[in-house]
C-alpha positions as CSV (number, residue, x, y, z in Angstrom):
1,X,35.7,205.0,-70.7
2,X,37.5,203.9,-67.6
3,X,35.9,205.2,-64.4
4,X,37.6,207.3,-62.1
5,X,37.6,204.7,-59.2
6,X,39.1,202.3,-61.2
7,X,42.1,205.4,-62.0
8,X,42.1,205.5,-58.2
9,X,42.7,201.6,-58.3
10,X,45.4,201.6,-61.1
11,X,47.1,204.2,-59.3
12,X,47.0,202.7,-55.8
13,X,48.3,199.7,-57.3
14,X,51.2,201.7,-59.1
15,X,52.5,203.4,-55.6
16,X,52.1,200.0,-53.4
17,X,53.9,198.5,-56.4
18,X,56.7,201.0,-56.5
19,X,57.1,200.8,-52.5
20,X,57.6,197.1,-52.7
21,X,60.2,197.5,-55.3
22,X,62.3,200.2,-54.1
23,X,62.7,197.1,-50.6
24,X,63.6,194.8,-52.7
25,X,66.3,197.0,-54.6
26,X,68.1,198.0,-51.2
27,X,68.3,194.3,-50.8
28,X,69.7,193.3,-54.1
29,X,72.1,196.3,-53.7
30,X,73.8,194.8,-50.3
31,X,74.1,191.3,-51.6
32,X,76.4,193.3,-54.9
33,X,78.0,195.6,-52.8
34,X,79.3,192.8,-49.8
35,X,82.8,194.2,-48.6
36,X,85.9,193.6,-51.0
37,X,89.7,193.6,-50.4
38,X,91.2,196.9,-50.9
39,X,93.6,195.7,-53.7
40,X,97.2,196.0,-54.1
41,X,96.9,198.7,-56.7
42,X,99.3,201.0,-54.8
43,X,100.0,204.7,-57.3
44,X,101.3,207.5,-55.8
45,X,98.7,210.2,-54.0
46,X,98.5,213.9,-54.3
47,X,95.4,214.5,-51.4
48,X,94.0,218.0,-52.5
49,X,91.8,219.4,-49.6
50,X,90.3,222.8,-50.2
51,X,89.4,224.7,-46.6
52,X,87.7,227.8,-45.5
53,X,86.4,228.3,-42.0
54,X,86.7,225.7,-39.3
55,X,84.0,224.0,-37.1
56,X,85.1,222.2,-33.8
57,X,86.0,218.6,-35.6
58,X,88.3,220.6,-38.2
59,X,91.5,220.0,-36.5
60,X,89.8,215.7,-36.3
61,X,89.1,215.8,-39.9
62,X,92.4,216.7,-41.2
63,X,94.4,214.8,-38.6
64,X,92.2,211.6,-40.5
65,X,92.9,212.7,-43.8
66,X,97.1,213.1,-43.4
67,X,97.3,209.7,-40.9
68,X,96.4,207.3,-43.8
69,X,97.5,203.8,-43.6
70,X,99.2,204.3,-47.0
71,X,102.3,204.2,-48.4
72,X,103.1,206.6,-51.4
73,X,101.0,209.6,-50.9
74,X,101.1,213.7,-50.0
75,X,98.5,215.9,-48.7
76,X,98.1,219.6,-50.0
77,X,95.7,221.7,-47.7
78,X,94.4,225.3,-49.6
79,X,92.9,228.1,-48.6
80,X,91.4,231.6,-49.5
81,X,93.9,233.3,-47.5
82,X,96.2,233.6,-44.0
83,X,93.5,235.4,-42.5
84,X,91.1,232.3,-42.7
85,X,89.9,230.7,-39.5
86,X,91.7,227.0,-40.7
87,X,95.1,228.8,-41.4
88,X,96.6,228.6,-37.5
89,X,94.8,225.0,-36.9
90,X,96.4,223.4,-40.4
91,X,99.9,225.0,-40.2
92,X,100.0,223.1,-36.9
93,X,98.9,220.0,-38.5
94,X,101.4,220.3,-41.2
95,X,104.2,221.7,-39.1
96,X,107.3,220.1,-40.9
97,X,106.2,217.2,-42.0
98,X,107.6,216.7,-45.9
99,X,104.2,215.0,-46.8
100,X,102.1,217.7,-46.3
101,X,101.7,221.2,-47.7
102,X,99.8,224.7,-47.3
103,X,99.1,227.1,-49.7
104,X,97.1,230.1,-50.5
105,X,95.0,230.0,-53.2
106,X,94.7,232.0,-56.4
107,X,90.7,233.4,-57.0
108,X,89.8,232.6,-60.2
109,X,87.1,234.7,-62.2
110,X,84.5,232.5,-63.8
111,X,84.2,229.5,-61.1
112,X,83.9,228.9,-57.6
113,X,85.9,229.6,-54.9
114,X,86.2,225.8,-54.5
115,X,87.6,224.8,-58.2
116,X,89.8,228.1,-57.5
117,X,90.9,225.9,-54.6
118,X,91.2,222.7,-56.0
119,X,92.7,224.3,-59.3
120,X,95.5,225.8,-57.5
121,X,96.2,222.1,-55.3
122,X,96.7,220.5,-58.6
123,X,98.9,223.1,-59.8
124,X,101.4,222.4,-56.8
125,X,100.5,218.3,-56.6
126,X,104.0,217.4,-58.2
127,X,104.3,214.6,-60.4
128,X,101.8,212.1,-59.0
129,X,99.8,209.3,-60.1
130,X,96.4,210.0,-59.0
131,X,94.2,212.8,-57.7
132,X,92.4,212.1,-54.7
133,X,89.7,214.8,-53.8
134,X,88.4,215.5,-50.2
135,X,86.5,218.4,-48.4
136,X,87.6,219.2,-44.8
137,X,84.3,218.5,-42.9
138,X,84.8,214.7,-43.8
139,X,86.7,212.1,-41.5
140,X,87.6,209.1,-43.1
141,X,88.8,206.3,-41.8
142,X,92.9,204.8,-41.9
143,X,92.1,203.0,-45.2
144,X,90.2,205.3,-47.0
145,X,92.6,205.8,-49.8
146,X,93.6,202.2,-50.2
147,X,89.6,201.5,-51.2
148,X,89.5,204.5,-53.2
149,X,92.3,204.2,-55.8
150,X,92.4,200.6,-56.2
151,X,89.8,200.1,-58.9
152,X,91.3,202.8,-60.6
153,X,94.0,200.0,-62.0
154,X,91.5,199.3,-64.6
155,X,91.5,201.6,-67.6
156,X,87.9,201.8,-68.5
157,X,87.2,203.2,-64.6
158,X,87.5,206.8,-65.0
159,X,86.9,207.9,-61.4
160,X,86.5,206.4,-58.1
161,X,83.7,208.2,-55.3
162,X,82.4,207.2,-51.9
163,X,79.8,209.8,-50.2
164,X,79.4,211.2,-47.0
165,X,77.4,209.2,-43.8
166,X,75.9,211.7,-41.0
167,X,75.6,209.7,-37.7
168,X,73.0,211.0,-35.5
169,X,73.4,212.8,-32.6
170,X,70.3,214.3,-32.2
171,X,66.7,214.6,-34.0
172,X,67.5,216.5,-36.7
173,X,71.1,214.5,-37.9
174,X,68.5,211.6,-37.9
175,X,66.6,213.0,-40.4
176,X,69.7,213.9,-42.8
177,X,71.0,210.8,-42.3
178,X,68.1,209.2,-43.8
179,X,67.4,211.8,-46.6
180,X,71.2,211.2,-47.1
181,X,70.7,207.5,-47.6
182,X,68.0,208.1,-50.1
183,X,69.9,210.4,-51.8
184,X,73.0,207.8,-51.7
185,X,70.7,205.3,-53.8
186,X,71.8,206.4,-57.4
187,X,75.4,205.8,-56.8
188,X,74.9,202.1,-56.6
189,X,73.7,202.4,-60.4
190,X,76.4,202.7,-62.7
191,X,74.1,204.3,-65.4
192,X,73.1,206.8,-62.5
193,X,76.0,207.4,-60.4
194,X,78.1,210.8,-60.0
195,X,81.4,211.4,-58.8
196,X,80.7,213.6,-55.2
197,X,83.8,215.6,-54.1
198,X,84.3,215.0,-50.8
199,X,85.6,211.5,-51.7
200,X,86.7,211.0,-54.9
201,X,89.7,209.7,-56.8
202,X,90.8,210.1,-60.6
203,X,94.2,209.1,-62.6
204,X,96.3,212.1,-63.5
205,X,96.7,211.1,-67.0
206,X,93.0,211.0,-67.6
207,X,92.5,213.8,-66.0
208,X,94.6,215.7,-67.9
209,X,93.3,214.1,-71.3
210,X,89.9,215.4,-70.6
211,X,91.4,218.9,-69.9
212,X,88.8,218.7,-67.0
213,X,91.3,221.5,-65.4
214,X,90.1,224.0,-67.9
215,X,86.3,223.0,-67.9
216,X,86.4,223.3,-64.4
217,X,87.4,227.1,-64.8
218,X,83.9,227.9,-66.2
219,X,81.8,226.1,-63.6
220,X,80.5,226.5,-60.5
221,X,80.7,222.5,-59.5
222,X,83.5,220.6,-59.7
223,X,82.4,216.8,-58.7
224,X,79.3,217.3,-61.1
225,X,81.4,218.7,-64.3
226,X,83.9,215.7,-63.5
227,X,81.3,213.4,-63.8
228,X,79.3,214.7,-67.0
229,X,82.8,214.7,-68.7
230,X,83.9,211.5,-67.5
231,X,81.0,209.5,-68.8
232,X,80.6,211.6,-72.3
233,X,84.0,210.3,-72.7
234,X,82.8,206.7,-72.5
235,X,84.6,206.2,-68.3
236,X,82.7,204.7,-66.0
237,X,82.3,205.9,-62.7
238,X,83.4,203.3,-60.2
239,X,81.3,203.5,-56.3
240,X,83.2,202.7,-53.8
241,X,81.1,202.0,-50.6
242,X,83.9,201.2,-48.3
243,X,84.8,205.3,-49.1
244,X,81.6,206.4,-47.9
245,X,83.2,208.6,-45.1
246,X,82.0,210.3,-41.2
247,X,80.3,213.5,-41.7
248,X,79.6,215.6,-39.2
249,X,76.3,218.4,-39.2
250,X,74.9,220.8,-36.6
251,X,72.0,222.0,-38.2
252,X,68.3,222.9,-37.5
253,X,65.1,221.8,-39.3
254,X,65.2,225.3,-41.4
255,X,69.0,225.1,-42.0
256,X,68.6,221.3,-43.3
257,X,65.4,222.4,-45.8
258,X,67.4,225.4,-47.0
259,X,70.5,222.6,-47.5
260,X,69.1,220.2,-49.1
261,X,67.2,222.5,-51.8
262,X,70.9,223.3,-52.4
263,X,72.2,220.4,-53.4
264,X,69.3,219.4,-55.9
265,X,69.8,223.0,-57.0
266,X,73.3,222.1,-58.8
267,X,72.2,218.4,-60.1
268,X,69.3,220.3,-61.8
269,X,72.2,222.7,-63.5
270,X,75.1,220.1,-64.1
271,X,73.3,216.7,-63.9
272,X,69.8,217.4,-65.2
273,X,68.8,213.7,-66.4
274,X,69.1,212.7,-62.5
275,X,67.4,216.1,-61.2
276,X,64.6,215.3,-63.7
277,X,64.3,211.7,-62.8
278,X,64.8,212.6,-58.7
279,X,62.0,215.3,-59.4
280,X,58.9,213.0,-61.3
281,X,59.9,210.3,-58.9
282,X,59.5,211.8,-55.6
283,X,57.2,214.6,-56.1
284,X,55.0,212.2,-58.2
285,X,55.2,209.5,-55.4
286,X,54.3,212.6,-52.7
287,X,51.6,213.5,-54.8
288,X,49.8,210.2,-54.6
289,X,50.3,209.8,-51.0
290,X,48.3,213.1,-50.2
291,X,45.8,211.8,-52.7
292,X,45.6,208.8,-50.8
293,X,45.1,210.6,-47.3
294,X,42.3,212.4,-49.4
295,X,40.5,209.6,-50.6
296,X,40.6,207.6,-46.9
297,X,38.6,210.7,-45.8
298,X,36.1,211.0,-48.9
299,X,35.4,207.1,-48.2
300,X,37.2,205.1,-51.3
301,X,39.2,203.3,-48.7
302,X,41.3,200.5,-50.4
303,X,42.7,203.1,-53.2
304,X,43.5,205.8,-50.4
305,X,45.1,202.6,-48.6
306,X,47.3,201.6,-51.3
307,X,48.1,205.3,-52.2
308,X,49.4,206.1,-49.0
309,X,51.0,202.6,-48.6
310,X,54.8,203.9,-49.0
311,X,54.1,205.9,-45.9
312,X,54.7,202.7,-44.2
313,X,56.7,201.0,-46.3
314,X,59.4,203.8,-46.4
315,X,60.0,202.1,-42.6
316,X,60.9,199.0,-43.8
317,X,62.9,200.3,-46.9
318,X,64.7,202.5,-43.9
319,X,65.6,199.1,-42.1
320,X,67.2,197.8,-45.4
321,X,69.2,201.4,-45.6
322,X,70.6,201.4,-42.1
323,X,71.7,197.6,-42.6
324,X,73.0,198.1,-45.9
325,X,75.2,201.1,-44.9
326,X,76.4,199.6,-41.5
327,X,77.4,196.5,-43.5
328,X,79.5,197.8,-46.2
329,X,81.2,201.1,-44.4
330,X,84.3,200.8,-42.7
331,X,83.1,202.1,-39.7
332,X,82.4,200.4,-35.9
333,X,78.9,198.9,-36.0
334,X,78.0,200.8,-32.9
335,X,78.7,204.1,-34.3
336,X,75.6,204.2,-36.1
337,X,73.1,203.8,-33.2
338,X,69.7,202.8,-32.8
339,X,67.9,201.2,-36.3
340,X,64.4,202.2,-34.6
341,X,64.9,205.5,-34.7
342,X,66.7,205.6,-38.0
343,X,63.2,203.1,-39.1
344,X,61.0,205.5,-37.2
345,X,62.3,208.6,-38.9
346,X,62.8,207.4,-42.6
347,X,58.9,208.0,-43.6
348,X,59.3,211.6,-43.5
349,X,62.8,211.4,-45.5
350,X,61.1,211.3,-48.7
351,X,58.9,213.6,-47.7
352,X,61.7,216.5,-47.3
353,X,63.4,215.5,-50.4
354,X,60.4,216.2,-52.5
355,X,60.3,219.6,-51.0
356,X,63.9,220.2,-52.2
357,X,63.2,219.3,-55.5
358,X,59.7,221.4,-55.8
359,X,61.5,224.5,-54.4
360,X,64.7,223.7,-56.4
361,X,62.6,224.2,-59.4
362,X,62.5,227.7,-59.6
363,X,66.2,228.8,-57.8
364,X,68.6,230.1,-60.1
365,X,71.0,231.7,-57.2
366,X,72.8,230.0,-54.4
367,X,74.3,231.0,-51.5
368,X,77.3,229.3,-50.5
369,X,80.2,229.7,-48.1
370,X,79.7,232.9,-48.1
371,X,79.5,233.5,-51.6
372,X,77.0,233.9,-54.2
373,X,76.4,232.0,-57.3
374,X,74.3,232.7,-60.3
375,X,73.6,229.6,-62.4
376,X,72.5,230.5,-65.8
């Protein structure tokens, strides 16, 4: 019968193990993802931007989104209604420019306020080539759509996504950064990677094919459903890293737990294989580290050592985020600040992620710009 030292041992061994590996993946993800021309695949862009309220980089955002160094391409701004905060701000953006539209949306029973949104933009798109998705809190740099729709020349690529990048401006946009990084990991594996809707491109045709217009009418997530029908239909979902775009957060410690349960709150509804794999991983990791801290105080000192191991390690893993990310966005080096504090915060990362996925076990309602959602 094995003892239960040596279970303390094997397990030690695991976590050290798995710290060591998860380095050495960030590494062999920069060297695939290294910076690539943008392409000459040039279709024609309908921009669909769903808005309600207005924070004060809205009027920024937008302004990014409709100056696009790109040819062929139209932006079409929604919202819930003329009374909404954004209306004034974007009817000045648009003023009479022929590229750029406004229009009220119709609510639809049965799905978000955001598909309603987004369902309405493609309605008044025109006859385009390609969809490009994008929420208004996200400022993307003057080639954003070039890198987005170019790999969508090749057929088997059913959709193109970046993700969003927080730089830090204070304590607390330091640690979302970094559990945004983490997060950001499973989009660099094609087997693991979803389409996010804040950046994301897809054909019309296919689009249409996979009636995802109608799907969408019974969900509550539109970037999640996209990507569950995409790959059931034998697409691949092509990351884009030079899309990863400037997002912008104010938020407090409470605000950023209450967030980020959230988010892992709709991958356990719409993308339950990730939520599953997210949850064993980095609750199961969490676990062994508090074991560890218990075993350094009961006196077994190399197990408790190796247990708690990824504490540490978690800073260097950290480094290789910040480096990997500076190196493939499209963004000034200088924007994204110190790498000792983004290394000094990134043990605690994981830490808060694991806490989203406990507590997103047992949610089944979520409250969300102003609305709320029962997920059954």
């Amino acid at each position: 019968m094995i003892s239960i030292v040596t279970i303390f041992w094997i397990l030690g061994i695991l976590s050290f193990g798995g710290g060591i590996l998860s380095i050495v993946s960030w590494i062999r993800l920069r060297q695939k993802y290294k910076k690539i021309s943008s392409g000459s695949y040039s279709p024609k862009v309908s921009v669909i931007v769903p808005c309600k309220g207005m924070d004060r980089r809205f009027r920024g955002n937008i302004e990014a989104i409709c100056n696009q160094n790109y040819g062929d391409y139209k932006v079409v701004f929604i919202i819930d209604s003329t009374r909404d905060p954004s209306y004034k701000t974007i009817k000045r953006v648009v003023g009479k420019n022929p590229k750029l539209q406004l229009v009220v949306s119709d609510k639809l029973k049965g799905c978000s306020g955001k598909i309603s949104a987004l369902i309405k933009g493609i309605g008044v798109a025109g006859n385009v080539d390609v969809y490009v998705f994008a929420d208004s809190d996200v400022r993307p740099h003057e080639d954003w759509i070039r890198f987005l729709v170019a790999p969508l020349n090749e057929k088997k690529i059913g959709s193109t996504t970046g993700y969003r990048w927080y730089f830090s401006h204070n304590l607390w946009s330091l640690l979302l950064s970094s559990w945004n990084a983490c997060t950001a990991s499973p989009l660099f594996l094609d087997k693991l990677n979803f389409a996010w809707g804040g950046s994301t491109a897809i054909r019309k045709e296919l689009f249409d094919k996979l009636d995802i217009e109608n799907k969408w009418k019974k969900s509550l997530s539109d970037d999640l459903v996209l990507t569950r029908v995409v790959k059931e239909k034998g697409y691949k979902i092509k990351f884009v890293p030079q899309c990863i775009v400037e997002c912008y957060e104010d938020r407090n410690l409470n605000e950023i737990i209450g967030w980020g349960t959230r988010q892992n709150v709709w991958m356990k509804w719409y993308y339950p294989s990730l939520w599953r794999m997210s949850f064993f991983g980095a609750v199961g990791f969490k676990l062994l580290n508090i074991l560890g801290i218990i075993l350094l105080i009961t006196g077994f000192v190399i197990p408790g050592l190796l247990l708690i191991s990824p504490i540490f390690l978690d800073m260097i893993k950290g480094w290789q985020q910040f480096v990997t990310f500076r190196d493939v966005m499209v963004y000034p080096k200088e924007k994204f600040g110190s790498l000792f504090a983004f290394v000094g915060i990134s043990p605690f990362a994981p830490f808060l992620i694991a806490y989203n996925l406990f507590f997103s076990l047992f949610k089944r309602e979520i409250e969300w710009k102003g609305n709320t959602y029962m997920l059954h």
